[in-house]
C-alpha positions as CSV (number, residue, x, y, z in Angstrom):
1,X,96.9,163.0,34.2
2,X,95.0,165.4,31.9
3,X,95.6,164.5,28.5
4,X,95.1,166.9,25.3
5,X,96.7,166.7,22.2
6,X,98.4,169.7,20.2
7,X,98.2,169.2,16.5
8,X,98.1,165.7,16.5
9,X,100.8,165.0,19.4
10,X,99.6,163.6,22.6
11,X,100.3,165.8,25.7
12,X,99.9,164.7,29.4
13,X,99.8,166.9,32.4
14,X,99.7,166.2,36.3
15,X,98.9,168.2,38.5
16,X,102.6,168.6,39.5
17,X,103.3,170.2,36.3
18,X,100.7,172.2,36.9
19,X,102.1,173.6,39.9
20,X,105.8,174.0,38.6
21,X,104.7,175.7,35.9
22,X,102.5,178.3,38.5
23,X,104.8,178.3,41.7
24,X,103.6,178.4,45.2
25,X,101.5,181.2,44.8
26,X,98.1,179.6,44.5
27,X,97.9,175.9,44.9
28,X,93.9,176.4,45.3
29,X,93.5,177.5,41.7
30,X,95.5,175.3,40.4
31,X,94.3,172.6,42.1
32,X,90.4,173.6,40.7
33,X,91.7,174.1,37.0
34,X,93.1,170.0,37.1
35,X,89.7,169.0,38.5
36,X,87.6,171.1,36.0
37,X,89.8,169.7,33.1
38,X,89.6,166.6,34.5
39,X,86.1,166.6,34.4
40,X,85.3,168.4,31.4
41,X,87.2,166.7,29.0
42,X,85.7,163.8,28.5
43,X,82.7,165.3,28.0
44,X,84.0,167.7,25.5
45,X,85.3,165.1,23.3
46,X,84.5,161.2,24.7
47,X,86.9,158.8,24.2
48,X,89.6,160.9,22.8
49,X,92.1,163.8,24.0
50,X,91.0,167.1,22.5
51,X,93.3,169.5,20.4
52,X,94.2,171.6,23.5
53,X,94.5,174.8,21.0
54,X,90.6,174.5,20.2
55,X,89.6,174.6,24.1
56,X,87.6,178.1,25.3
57,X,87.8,178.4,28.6
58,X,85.3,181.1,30.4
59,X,85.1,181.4,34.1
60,X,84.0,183.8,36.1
61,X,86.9,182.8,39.0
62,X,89.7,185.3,38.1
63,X,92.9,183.6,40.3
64,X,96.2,182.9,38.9
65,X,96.7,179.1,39.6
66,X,93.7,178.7,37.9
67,X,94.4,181.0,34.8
68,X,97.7,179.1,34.9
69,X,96.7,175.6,35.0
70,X,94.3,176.2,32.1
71,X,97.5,178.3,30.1
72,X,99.9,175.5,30.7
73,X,97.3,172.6,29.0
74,X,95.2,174.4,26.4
75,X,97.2,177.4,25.8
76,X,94.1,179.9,26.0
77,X,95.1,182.9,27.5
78,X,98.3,183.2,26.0
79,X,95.9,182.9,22.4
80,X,93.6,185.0,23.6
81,X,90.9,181.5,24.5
82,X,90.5,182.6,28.4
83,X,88.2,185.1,29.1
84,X,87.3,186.0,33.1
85,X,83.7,186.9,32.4
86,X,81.5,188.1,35.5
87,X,78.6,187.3,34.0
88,X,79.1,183.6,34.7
89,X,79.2,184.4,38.6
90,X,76.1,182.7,40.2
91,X,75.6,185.1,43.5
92,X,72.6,183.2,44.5
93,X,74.9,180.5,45.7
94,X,76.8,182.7,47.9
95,X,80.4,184.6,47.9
96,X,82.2,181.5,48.6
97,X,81.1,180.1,45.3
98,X,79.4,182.5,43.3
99,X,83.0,182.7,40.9
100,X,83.5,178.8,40.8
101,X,82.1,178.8,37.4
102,X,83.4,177.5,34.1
103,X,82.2,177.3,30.5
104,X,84.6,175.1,28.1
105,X,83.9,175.2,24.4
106,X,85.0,172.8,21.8
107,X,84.5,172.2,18.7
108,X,80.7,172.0,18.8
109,X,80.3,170.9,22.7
110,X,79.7,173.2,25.6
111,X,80.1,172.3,29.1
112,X,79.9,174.5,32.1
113,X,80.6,173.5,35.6
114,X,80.1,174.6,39.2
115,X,82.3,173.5,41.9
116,X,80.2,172.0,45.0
117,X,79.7,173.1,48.7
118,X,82.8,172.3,51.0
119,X,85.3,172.9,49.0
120,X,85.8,176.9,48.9
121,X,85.1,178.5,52.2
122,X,83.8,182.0,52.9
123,X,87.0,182.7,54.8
124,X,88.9,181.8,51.9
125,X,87.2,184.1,49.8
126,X,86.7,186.9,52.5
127,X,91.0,187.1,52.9
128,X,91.9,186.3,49.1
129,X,89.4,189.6,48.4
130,X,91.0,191.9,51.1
131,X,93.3,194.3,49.9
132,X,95.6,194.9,52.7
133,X,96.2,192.0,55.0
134,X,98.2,191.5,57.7
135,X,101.3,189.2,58.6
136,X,98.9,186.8,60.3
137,X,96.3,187.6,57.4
138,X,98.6,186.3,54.5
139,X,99.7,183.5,56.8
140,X,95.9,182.2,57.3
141,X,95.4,183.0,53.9
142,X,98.5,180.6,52.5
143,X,97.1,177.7,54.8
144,X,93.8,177.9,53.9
145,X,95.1,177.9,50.1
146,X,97.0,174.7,50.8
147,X,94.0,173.1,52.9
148,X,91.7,173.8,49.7
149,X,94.6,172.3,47.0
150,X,94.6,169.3,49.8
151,X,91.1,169.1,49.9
152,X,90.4,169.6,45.6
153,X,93.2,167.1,44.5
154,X,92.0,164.7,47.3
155,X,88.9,164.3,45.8
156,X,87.4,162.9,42.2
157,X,86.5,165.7,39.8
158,X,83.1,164.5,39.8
159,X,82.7,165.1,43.3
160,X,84.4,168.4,43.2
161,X,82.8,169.8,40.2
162,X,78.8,169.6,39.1
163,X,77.9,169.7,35.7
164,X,75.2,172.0,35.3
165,X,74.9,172.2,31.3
166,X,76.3,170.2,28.7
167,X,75.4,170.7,24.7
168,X,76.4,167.3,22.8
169,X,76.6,167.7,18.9
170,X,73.5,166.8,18.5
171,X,71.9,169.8,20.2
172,X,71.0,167.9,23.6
173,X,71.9,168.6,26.9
């Protein structure tokens, strides 16, 4: 469960709600916003839920599960908090995970992680960027969605997700 709190009242979200809330469309991104929550959270505010209205989430990953996950637990992009920002996108780790980047902000913590080889394939990324598929396209393309949400939510965040900065209060990474 991810766990914020919204002006003082404890929330909790599974990934399940996650996916009502998004629909069938894109279990990947979904699946990638739980484990970067999950994973970032407590390191954005340790031993505590944090006000989900005070969470900036930047990424440079532009999908819809994953712009929904983070909208149905922080409400960002709905207050204008979520910003797709290419200038996070790391090419020197290739086009299948070059946009698997996110910055959170809160309060007076950063955190920014980057997802780890083996769980975004090149193929995955080659068909979700095509504009016109075929049939057989947008069939591959929905099981290789559902493989990745298997995959992510099989996993731990912290083997999913590297942290590859952190600022603590205290200036220190």
């Amino acid at each position: 469960m991810i766990h914020v709190v919204d002006h003082g009242t404890p929330l909790a979200f599974s990934f399940e709600d996650m996916m009502a809330y998004h629909g069938p469309g894109s279990p990947g991104g979904v699946a990638h916003a739980y484990k970067v929550l999950e994973r970032a959270l407590p390191l954005l505010d340790p031993g505590r839920p944090p006000e989900r209205r005070e969470i900036v989430v930047r990424t440079a990953f532009g999908g819809p599960g994953a712009r929904d996950g983070f909208e149905l637990v922080t409400r960002a992009v709905t207050e204008g908090r979520y910003v797709v920002d290419s200038a996070l996108a790391r090419p020197e780790r290739g086009r299948a995970l070059e946009r698997f980047v996110f910055r959170l902000d809160y309060r007076d913590r950063q955190v920014t992680l980057t997802v780890r080889d083996g769980f975004v394939t090149d193929e995955f990324v080659d068909l979700a960027r095509r504009e016109h598929r075929t049939t057989a396209e947008e069939e591959r393309l929905t099981r290789l969605k559902r493989e990745m949400a298997e995959g992510v939510t099989a996993a731990t965040a912290a083997d999913v997700y590297d942290v590859s900065h952190c600022i603590s209060p205290a200036g220190g990474a």
